[in-house]
C-alpha positions in Angstrom: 6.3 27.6 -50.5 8.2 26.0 -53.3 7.2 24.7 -56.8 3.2 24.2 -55.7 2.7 28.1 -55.4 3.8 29.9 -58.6 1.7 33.2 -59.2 0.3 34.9 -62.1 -2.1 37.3 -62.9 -6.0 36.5 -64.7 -7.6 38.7 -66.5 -10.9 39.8 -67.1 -12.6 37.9 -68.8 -16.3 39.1 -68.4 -18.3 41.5 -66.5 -17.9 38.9 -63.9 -14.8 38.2 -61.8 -15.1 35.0 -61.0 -11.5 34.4 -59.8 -9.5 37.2 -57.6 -6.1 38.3 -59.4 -2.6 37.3 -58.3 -3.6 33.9 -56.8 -2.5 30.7 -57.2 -3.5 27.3 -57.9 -2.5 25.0 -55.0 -3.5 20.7 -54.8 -4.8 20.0 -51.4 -2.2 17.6 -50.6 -1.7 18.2 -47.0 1.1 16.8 -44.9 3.0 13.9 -46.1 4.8 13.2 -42.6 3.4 12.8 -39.3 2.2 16.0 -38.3 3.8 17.1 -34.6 2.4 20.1 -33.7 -0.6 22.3 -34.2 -2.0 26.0 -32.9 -4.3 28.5 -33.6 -3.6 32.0 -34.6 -4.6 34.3 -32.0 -7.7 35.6 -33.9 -8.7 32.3 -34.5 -8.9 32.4 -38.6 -6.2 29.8 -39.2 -4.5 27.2 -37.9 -1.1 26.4 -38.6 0.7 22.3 -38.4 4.4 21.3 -38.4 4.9 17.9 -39.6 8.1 15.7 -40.0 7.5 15.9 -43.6 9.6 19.5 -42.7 6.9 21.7 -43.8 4.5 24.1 -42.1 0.8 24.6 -43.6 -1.5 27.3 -42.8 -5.3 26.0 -42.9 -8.4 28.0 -43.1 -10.0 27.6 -39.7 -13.3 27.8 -41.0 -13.0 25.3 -43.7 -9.8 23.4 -43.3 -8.5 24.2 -46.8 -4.6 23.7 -47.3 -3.6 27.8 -48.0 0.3 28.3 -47.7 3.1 25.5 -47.3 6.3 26.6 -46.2 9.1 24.5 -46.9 12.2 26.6 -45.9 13.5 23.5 -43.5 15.8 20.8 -44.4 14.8 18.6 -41.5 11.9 17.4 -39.2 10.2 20.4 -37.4 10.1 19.8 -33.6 8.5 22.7 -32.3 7.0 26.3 -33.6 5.2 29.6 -31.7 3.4 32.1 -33.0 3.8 35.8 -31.8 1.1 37.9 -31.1 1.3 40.1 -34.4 -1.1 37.4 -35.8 1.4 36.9 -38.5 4.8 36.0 -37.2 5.6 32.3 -36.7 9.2 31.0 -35.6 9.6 27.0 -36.5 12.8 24.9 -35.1 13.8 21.7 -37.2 15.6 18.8 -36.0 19.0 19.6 -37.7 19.4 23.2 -35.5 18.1 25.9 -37.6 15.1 28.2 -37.4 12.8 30.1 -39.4 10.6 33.1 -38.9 8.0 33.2 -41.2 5.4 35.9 -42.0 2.4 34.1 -43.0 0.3 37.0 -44.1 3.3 38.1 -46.8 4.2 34.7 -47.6 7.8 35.7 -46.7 11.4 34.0 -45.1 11.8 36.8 -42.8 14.8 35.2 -41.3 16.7 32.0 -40.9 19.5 30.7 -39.0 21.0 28.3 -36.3 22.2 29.4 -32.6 25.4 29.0 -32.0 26.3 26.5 -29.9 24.7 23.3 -28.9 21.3 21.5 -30.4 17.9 23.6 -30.3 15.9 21.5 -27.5 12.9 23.8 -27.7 11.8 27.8 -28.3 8.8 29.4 -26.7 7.0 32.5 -27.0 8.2 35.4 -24.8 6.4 37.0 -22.6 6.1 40.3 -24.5 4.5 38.1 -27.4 6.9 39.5 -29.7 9.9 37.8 -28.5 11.7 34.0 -28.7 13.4 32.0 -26.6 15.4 29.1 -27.4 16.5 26.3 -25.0 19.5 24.2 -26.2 19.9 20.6 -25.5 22.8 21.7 -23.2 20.2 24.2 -21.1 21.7 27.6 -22.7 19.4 30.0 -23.5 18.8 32.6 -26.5 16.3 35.2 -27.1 15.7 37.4 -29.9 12.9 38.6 -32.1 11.7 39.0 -35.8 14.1 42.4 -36.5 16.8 40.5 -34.7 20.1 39.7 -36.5 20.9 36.6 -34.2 19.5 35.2 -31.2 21.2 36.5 -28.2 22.9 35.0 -25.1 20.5 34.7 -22.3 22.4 32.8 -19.8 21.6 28.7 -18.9 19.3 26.9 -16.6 20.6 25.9 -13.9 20.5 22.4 -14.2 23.6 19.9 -16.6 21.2 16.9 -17.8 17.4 17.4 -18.3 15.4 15.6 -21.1 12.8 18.2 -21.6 11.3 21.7 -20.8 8.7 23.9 -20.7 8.2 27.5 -20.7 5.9 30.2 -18.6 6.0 33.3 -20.2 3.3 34.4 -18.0 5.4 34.5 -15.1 8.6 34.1 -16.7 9.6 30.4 -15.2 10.6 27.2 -16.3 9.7 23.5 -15.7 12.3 21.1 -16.4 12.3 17.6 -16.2 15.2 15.9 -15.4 17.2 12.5 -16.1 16.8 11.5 -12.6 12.3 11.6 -13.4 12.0 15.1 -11.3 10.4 18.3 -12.2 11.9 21.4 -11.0 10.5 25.0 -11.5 13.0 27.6 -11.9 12.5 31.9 -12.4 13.9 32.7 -15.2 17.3 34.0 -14.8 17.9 32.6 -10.9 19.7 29.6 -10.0 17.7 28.4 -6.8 14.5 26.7 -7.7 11.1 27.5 -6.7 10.6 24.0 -6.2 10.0 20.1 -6.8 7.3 18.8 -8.2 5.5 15.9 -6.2 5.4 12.6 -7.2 4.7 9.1 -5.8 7.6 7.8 -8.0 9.9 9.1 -9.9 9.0 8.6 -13.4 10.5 10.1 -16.8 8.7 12.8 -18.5 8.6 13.1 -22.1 6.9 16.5 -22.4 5.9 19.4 -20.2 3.1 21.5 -20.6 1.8 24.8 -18.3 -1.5 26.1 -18.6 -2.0 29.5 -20.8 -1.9 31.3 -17.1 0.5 29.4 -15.4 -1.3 28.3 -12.8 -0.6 24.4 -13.7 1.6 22.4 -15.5 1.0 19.1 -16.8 3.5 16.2 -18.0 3.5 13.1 -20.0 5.7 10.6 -18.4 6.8 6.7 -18.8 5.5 4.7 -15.8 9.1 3.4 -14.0 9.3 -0.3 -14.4 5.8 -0.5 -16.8 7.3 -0.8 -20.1 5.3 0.8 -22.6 2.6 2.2 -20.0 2.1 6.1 -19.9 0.9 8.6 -17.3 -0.2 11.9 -17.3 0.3 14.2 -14.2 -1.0 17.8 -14.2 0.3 19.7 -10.9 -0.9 22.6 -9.2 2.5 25.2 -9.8 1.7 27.0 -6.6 1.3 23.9 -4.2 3.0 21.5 -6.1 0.8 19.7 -5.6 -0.9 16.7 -8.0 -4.2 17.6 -9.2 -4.7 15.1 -11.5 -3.1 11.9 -13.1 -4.4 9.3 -15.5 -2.8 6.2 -16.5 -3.1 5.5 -20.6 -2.1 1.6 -20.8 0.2 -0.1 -23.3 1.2 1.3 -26.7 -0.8 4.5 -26.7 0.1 7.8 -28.1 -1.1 11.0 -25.6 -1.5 14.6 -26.5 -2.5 17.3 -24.1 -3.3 21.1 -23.7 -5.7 23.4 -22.1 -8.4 25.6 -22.8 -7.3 29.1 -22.7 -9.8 30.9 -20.4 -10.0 28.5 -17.6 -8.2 25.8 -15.8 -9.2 23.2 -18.0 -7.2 20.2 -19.3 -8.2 18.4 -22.6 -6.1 14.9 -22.7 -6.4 12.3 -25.5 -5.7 9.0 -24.8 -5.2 7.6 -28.3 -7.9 5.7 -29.8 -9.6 5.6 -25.9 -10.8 8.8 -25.8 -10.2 12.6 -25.4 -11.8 14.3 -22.9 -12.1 17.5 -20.9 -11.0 18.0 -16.9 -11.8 20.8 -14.8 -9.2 21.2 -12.5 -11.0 23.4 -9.9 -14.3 21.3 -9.8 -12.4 18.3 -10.4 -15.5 16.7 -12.8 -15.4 15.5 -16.4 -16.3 18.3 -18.9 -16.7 15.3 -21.2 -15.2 12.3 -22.9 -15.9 11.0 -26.4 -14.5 8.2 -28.6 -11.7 9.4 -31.0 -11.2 7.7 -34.7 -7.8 7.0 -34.7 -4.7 7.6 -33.2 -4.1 11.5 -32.4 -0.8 13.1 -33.1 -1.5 16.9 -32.0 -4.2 18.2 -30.2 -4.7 22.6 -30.4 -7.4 24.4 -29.0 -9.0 28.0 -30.6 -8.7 31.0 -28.1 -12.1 31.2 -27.8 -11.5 27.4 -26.2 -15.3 26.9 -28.9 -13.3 24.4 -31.1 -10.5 21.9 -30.8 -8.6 20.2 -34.0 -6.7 17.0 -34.0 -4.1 15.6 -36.4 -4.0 11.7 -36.7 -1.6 9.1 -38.2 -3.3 8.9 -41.2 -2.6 13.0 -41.7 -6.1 13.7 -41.6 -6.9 16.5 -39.4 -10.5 16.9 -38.3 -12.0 20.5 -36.0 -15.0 19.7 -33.7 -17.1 21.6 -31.5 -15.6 21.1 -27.7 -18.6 22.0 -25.9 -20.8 19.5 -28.4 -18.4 17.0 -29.1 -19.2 17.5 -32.7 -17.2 17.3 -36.0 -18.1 20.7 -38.4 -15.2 19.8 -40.2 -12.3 17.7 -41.9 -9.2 17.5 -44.3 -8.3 14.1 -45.0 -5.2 13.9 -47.7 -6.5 13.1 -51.4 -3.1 12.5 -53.4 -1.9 9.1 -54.6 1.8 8.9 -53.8 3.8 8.1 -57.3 6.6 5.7 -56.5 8.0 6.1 -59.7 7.4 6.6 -63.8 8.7 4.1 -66.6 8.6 5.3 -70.6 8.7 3.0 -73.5 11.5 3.5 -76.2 9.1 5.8 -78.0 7.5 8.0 -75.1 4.0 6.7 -76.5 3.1 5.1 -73.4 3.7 6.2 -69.5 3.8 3.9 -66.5 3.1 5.5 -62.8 3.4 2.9 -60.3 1.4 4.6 -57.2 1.3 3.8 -54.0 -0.5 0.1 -52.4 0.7 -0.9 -55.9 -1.6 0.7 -58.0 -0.5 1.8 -61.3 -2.0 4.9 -63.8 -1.3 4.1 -67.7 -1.1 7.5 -69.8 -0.9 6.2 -73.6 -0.6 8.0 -76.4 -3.5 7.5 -78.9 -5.4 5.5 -77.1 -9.5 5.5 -77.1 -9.3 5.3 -73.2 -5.7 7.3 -73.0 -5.7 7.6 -69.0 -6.2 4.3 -67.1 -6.3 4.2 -63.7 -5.5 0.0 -62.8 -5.7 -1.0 -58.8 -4.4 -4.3 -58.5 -4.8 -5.0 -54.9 -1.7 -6.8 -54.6 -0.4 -5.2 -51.7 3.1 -4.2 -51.7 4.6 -4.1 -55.0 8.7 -5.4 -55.3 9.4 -5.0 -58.6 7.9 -3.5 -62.5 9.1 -2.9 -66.0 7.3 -1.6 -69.4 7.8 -3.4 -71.6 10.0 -2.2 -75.1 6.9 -1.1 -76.7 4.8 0.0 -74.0 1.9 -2.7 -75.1 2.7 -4.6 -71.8 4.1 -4.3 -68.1 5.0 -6.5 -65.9 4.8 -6.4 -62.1 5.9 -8.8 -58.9 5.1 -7.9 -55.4 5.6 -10.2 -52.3 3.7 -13.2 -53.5 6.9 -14.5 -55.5 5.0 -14.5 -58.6 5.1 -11.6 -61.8 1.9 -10.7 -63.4 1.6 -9.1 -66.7 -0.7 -6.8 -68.2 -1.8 -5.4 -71.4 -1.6 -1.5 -71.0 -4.1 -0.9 -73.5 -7.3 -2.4 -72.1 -5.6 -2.6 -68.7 -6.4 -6.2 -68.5 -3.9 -9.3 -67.2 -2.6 -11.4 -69.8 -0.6 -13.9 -67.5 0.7 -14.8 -64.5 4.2 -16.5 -64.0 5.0 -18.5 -61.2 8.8 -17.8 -59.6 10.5 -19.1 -56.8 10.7 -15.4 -55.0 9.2 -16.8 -51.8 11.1 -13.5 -50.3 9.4 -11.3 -53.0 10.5 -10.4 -56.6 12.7 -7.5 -56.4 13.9 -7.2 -60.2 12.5 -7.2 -63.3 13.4 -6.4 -67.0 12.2 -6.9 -70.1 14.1 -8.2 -72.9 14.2 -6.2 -76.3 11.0 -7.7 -77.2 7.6 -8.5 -75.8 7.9 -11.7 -75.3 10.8 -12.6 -72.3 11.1 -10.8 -69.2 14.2 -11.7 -66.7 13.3 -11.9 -63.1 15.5 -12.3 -59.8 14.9 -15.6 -58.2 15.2 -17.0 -54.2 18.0 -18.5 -55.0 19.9 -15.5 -56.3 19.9 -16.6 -60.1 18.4 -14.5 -63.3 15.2 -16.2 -64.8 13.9 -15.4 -68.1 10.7 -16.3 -68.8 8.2 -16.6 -71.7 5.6 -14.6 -70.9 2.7 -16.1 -73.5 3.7 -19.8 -71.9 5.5 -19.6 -68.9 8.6 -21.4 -70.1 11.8 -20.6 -68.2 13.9 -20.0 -71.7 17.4 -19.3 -70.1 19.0 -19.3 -66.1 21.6 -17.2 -65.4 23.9 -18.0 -62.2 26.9 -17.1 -60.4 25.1 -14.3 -57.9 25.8 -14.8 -54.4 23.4 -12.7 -53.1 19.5 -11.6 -54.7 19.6 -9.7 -57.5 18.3 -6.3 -57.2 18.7 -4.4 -60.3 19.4 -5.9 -64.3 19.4 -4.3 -67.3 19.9 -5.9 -71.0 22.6 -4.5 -73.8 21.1 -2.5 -77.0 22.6 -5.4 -79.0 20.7 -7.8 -76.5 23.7 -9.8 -76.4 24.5 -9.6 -72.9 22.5 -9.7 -69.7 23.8 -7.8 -66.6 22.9 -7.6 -62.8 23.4 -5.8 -59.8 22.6 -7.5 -56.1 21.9 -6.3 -52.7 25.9 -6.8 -51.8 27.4 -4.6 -54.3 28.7 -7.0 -56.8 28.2 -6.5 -60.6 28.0 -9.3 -63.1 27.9 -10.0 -66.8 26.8 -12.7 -68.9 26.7 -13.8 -72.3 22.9 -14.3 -73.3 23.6 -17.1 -76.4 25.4 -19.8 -74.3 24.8 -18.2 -70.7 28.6 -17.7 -70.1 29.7 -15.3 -67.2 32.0 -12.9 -69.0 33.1 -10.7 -66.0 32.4 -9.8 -62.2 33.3 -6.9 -60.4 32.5 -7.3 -56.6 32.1 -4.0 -54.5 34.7 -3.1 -51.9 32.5 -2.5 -49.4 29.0 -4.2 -49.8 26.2 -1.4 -50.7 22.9 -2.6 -52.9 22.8 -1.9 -56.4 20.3 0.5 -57.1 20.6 0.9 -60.9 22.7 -0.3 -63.6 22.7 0.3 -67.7 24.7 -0.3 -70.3 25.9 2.5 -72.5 28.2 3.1 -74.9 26.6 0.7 -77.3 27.2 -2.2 -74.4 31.0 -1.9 -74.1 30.6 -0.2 -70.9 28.0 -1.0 -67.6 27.4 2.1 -65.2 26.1 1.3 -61.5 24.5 2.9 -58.9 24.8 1.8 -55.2 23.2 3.1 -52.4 26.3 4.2 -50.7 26.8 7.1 -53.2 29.4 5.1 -55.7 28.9 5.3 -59.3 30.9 3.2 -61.2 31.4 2.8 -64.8 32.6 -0.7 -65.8 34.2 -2.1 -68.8 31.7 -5.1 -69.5 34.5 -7.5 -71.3 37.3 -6.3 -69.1 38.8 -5.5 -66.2 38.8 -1.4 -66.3 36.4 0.6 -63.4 36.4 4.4 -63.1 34.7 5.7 -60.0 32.7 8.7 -60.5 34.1 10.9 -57.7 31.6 14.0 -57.5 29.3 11.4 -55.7 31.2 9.4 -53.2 29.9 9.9 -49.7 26.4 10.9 -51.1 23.3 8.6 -50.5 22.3 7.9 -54.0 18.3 7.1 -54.2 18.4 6.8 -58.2 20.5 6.6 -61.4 19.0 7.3 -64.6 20.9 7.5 -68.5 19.7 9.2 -71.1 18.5 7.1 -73.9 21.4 7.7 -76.1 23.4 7.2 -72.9 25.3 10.7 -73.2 23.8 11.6 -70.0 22.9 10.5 -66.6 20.9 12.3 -63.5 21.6 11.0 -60.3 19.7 11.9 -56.8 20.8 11.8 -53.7 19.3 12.5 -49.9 21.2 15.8 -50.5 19.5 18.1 -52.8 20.0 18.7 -55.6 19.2 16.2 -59.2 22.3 16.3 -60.8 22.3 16.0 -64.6 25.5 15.4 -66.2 28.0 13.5 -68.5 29.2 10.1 -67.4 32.6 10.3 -69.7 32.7 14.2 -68.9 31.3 15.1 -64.9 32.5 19.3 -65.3 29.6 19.4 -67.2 26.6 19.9 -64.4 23.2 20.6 -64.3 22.1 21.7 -60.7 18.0 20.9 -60.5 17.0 22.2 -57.0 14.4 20.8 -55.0 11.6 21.6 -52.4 12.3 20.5 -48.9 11.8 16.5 -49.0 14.0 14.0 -51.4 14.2 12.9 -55.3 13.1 9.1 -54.7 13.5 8.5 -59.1 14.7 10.2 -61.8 13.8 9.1 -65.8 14.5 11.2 -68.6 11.8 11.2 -71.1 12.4 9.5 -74.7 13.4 12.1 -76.3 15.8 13.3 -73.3 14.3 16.9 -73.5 12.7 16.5 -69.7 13.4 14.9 -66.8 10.8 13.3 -64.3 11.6 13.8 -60.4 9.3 11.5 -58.5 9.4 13.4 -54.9 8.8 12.0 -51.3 5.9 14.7 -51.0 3.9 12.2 -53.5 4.3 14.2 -57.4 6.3 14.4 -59.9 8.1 17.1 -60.9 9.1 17.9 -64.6 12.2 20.1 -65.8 13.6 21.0 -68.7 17.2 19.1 -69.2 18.7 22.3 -70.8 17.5 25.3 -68.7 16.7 23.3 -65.3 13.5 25.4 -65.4 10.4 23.7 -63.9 7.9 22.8 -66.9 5.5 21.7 -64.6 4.0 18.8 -61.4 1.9 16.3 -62.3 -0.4 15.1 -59.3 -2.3 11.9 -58.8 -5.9 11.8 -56.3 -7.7 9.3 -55.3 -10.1 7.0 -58.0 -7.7 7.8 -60.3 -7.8 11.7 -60.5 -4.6 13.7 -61.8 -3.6 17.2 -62.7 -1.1 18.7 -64.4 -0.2 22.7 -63.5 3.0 24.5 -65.2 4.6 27.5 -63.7 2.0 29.9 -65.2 -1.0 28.3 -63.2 -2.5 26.9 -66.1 -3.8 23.7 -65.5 -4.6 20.3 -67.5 -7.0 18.1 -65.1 -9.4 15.0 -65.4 -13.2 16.1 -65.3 -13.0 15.3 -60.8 -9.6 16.2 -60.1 -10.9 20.0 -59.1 -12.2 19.1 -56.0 -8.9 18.7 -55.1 -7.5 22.2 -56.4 -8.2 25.4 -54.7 -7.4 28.9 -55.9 -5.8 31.1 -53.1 -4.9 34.4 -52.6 -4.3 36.6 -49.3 -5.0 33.3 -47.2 -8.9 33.5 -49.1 -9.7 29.8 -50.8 -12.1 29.6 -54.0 -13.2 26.0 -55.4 -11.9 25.9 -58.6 -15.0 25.5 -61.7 -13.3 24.1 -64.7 -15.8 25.8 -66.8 -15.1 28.9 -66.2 -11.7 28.9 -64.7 -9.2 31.2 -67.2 -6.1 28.8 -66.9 -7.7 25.3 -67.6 -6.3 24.1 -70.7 -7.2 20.3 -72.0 -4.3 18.6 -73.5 -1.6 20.6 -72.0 -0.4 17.6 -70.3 -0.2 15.6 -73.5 1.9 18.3 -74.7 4.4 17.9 -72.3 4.2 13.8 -72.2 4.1 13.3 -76.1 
């Protein structure tokens, strides 16, 4: 785990110990991908999910609170065992490389790639102690925990195949071929043991055998039925089909089997999930699901079963009752990104569904929580003095608001009929420039409405502007690449620099008290441009680098760019050797802001918080998290924690794998006002 687990030690602080020592604080965030997998641990006291957010979490099996995230992979993890040490789990990403993880220890054991080809799958052996890996190219690795690499295992017998499944039981495989057959092979010998039987040949998707290998099942797509799916389960000694069950059109199937019999449980998406016997051939049962299941694991005593969905919740019911004891459902309001006034007195969080949280300095009511039930939002900006913002999301028009009693002061009407995608204030509170439909700059008054100036000569819609300190010139970036510069008194273009190769223009700002424009595109150039000449200089450390966000200091000495490849980098736009490295968890910077006095800077993350670092040191300071209703917290590297009054229910205090609810009464690391500390 990353920045959301930092230890320390409590003391005692009464004859009571109301909090174990060495623990940590940790937000009950869950997954912020679609989570792909999920298993028990063979004693049945956690369960542990893979998600394409590239993070593992280990769960309390008894109460479904979040314990341990790991985050030691750079890319979506397809497929994870656990070995039969109860403590051991090996996880394969997309990108190649795997990890073995001791959960217990919260330690990387190891981590690498296998040599040649991409990692189609790895399954427990069948010592329980032991990998093996299948490449996309049918080679095969094994190795273990206390090995230094995997090791050559030969290939299966077979050149194209588009997925596989092991039987460490018997030590076989089942592979399912281009061509829509199955083939069971012994591991190590080239003859198969035989073909599966179908009607028609259909292609199979995933591959499953039961915990004693006495079937297999597959998910296939019906030939010739579009969307349609099918599920097959075969008897491996016969070959026979056993059972099969079409799911119709569009719907997402999971399956496994209880561990102690020959017992399939399927889910047909938001149909139903239900239990087959294979050797009665009768219903066990069949319930209605709420929503649309993404993993499906059952415990080893097969007395509980627990389901991931879309939405990241994951819920555990009783299988033999059909009954939910339990559920995790994710509490955090995703920050999009954070605005500051010139002052740092007032801070904007646009969240996700385009809701915003106002944090201002001095105010009676200092944290605001504002839904506006807009919908998606396009575009925002504080204004100058942080008294007002202004927002515009696909209905084509800008609302503005007073931040300090959270109210709307006006609405201005724009011809956005595509959505307002830029917005800034001029160096007042009383214009705001928008991008029009018909790729012009608007300014408007925002206490009547009046258009007071037009700006033209775009080709293409604006998608970024900015204003210079002297506000004597107006610039703007569009969604082809080009940069352009007017003159605000008069309206005049004074220069134009079109991009080489058209790339949106994520950012722009003036610096160098307006006689220079830098630019961000989203193809990685950054490009500093004389605003009343000619001159460009490319900044070359970031060429070829997706660039998500550009931020400049306030003074404009600095800039932080991010980038889909870790890490922020802080450093001088006339001077690039000096570099400030801030690394990341596993996941991507979305925005970067420096605060107003250019001490911190503010990572919003794609895992939903924001994470704040000192400028100088690159030291964490601390994440600041945002629930549901309006909720935050703030917790620094020491575990000391700032929180509104509700926000604990969403904290728990761990340590070895054991959750506590965290009482702000009596809890030794809840400080009020450390957050205002670090904001103001």
């Amino acid at each position: 785990m990353f920045f959301k687990r930092i230890f320390f030690l409590f003391f005692f602080l009464s004859a009571v110990i109301v909090y174990p020592q060495d623990g940590y604080i940790l937000p009950q965030t869950g997954h912020w991908g679609t989570i792909t997998s999920a298993q028990y641990t063979a004693d049945g006291k956690y369960i542990i999910t893979a998600s394409e957010d590239n993070t593992l979490i280990l769960w309390d099996a008894e109460t479904l609170d979040e314990l341990q995230v790991f985050d030691w992979h750079n890319d979506a993890i397809v497929s994870f065992a656990l070995l039969d040490d109860s403590s051991t789990v090996v996880s394969l990403s997309k990108d190649g490389m795997y990890s073995i993880t001791d959960f217990k220890s919260d330690s990387l054991v190891a981590t690498g790639e296998v040599p040649e080809g991409t990692i189609l799958q790895l399954f427990k052996a069948g010592d329980g102690n032991s990998i093996v890996l299948v490449t996309d190219q049918g080679e095969l690795y094994i190795f273990d925990k206390d090995s230094e690499e995997p090791e050559s295992a030969g290939r299966l017998p077979v050149t194209s195949f588009i997925t596989v499944d092991y039987d460490p039981v018997n030590e076989r495989f089942a592979v399912a071929s281009e061509s829509g057959e199955i083939t069971l092979f012994d591991a190590g010998e080239t003859e198969p043991l035989g073909v599966l039987a179908q009607s028609s040949k259909n292609k199979f998707r995933k591959l499953l055998f039961s915990p004693d290998g006495n079937y297999v099942a597959g998910i296939s797509d019906v030939a010739g039925s579009g969307d349609n799916s099918l599920i097959y389960v075969w008897d491996t000694q016969t070959h026979q089909i056993v059972f099969s069950t079409t799911a119709g059109k569009g719907y997402l199937e999971q399956i496994n089997f209880l561990n102690s019999s020959g017992t399939l449980i399927y889910s047909l998406s938001d149909v139903k999930i239900a239990a087959y016997d294979l050797a009665t051939k009768t219903e066990v049962f069949s319930i209605k699901p709420t929503g649309e299941i993404t993993a499906l694991a059952v415990s080893p005593d097969d007395q509980k079963v627990v389901t991931a969905y879309f939405d990241f919740t994951l819920k555990q019911w009783i299988a033999s009752k059909q009954t939910i004891i339990n559920e995790f459902s994710p509490s955090v309001k995703k920050i999009n990104s954070v605005k500051t006034d010139a002052q740092g007195s007032t801070y904007l969080f646009s969240l996700e569904l385009a809701d915003f949280f106002i944090w201002k300095n001095g105010s009676e009511d200092q944290n605001k929580f504002l839904p506006t039930w807009d919908g998606n939002l396009g575009a925002y900006d504080l204004s100058p003095s942080g008294n007002f913002f202004a927002f515009g999301g696909t209905a084509g028009n800008v609302k503005i608001f007073d931040t300090e009693n959270s109210i709307e002061v006006s609405n201005l009407s724009v011809d956005a009929t595509g959505g307002v995608k830029a917005i800034k204030w001029y160096k007042n509170d009383e214009l705001v420039a928008i991008g029009a439909e018909d790729n012009s700059l608007v300014v408007k008054n925002v206490n009547t409405g009046r258009v007071q100036a037009v700006f033209k000569g775009a080709k293409t819609p604006v998608s970024a502007i900015d204003i210079s300190p002297d506000n004597s010139m107006i610039a703007a970036g569009t969604i082809d690449g080009t940069v352009l510069v007017w003159r605000i008194n008069g309206g005049s273009l004074i220069n134009e620099f079109a991009a080489e190769e058209p790339s949106s223009i994520l950012s722009l700002a003036f610096i160098d008290e307006g006689k220079k424009l830098i630019s961000a595109s989203e193809n990685g150039e950054i490009i500093i441009s004389e605003t009343e000449n000619d001159g460009q200089t490319i900044i070359p450390d970031f060429e070829s680098e997706r660039v998500t966000s550009l931020a400049v200091s306030p003074k404009g000495d600095l800039i932080a760019v991010a980038s889909e490849n870790n890490p922020v980098v802080v450093t001088s736009p006339e001077d690039t050797s000096f570099i400030q490295e801030i690394g990341l968890p596993t996941g991507q910077a979305l925005q970067v802001m420096f605060s107003a006095n250019a001490e911190y800077i503010f990572v919003v993350h794609s895992d939903g918080n924001i994470y704040i670092f000192n400028i100088n040191t690159g030291n964490l300071i601390g994440n600041l998290y945002f629930f549901k209703d309006g909720e935050w917290a703030f917790i620094n590297p020491d575990n000391e924690i700032d929180c509104s009054e509700s926000a604990a229910d969403y904290l728990r205090y761990i340590r070895n794998n054991q959750s506590f609810k965290i009482n702000l009464d009596n809890f030794p690391g809840y400080k009020p006002g450390l957050a205002n500390l670090i904001l103001f």
